[in-house]
C-alpha positions, 0 to 999 in steps of 0.5 A, a space after each residue: 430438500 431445496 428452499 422451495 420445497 421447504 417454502 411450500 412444506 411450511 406453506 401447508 402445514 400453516 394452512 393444516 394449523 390455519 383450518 385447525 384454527 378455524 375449526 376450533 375457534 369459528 369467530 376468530 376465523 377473519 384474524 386466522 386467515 389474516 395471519 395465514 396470509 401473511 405466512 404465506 406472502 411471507 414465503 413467497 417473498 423469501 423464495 422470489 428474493 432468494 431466485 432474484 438474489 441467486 439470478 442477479 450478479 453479485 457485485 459489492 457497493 462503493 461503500 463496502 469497497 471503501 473499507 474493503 482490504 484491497 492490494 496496497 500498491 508496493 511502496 517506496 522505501 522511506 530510505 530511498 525516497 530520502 536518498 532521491 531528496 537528498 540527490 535532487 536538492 544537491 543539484 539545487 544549492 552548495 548547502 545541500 551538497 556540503 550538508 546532505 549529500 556529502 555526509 552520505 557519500 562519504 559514508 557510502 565511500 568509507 564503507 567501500 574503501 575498507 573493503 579494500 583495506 584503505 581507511 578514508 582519513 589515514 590513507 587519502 591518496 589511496 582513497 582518492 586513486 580509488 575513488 576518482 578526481 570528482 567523488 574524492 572532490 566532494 568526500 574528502 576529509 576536510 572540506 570547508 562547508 561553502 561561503 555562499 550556502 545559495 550557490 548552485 549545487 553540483 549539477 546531475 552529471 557529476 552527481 551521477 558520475 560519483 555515484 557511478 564511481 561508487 558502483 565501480 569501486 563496490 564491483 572491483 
């Protein structure tokens, strides 16, 4: 049985108890046929909002969009855009290099090297025959922290270029 044809079963069995209403009660005959009215209005307006609701295309508001769960953008590792920071303010000043990037050089270094057996602080001529005149320059051990913290900081070449040295030595 569909909605309207279930509108117009209780269509008439309001008009069956509207008569039944009447018949019993004469002097009350203009509130009976005020209420049927209203029952009768009542189903029409439910069946039109339920063709208009089914024709019409559904589409959410902005304001349940807003709260709605929607696909979250994928992300940057916090790690990573730190890494980023660190490398963009190398470039910058002699402070950053010796304070931010050399410490995670150095790690990135260690951790390599002993893949190949050779210990960073025991083995520095090893260490620097693997990692190359530039890396070795700015990981190795003892490095005095820099007389002019503005001074300019490594330029993106040579960070790039330590940073292909790691790469080389992690796939040899």
């Amino acid at each position: 049985m569909s909605r309207l044809d279930r509108s117009i079963a209780v269509a008439i069995i309001a008009t069956i108890w509207a008569g039944v209403f009447v018949v019993v009660l004469p002097g009350n005959a203009a509130i009976v046929g005020h209420v049927w009215l209203v029952v009768v209005l009542a189903l029409s307006l439910g069946v039109a909002l339920g063709r208009v609701r089914r024709e019409l295309p559904r589409r959410s508001s902005s304001f349940d969009a807003a709260f709605a769960p929607g696909r979250r953008a994928h992300a940057r590792p916090a790690t990573l855009a730190r890494v980023e920071r660190e490398l963009t303010l190398a470039s910058g000043t002699a402070f950053d290099v010796h304070y931010r990037l050399r410490p995670l050089l150095q790690q990135l270094a260690a951790g390599l090297l002993l893949r190949h057996g050779v210990d960073l602080e025991r083995h520095p001529a090893r260490a620097e025959a693997l990692l190359g005149p530039g890396l070795w320059e700015v990981v190795r051990p003892g490095r005095s922290a820099p007389d002019d913290r503005t001074a300019p900081g490594l330029p993106m070449a040579s960070i790039e270029q330590a940073i292909d040295d790691l790469e080389r030595l992690a796939w040899s």
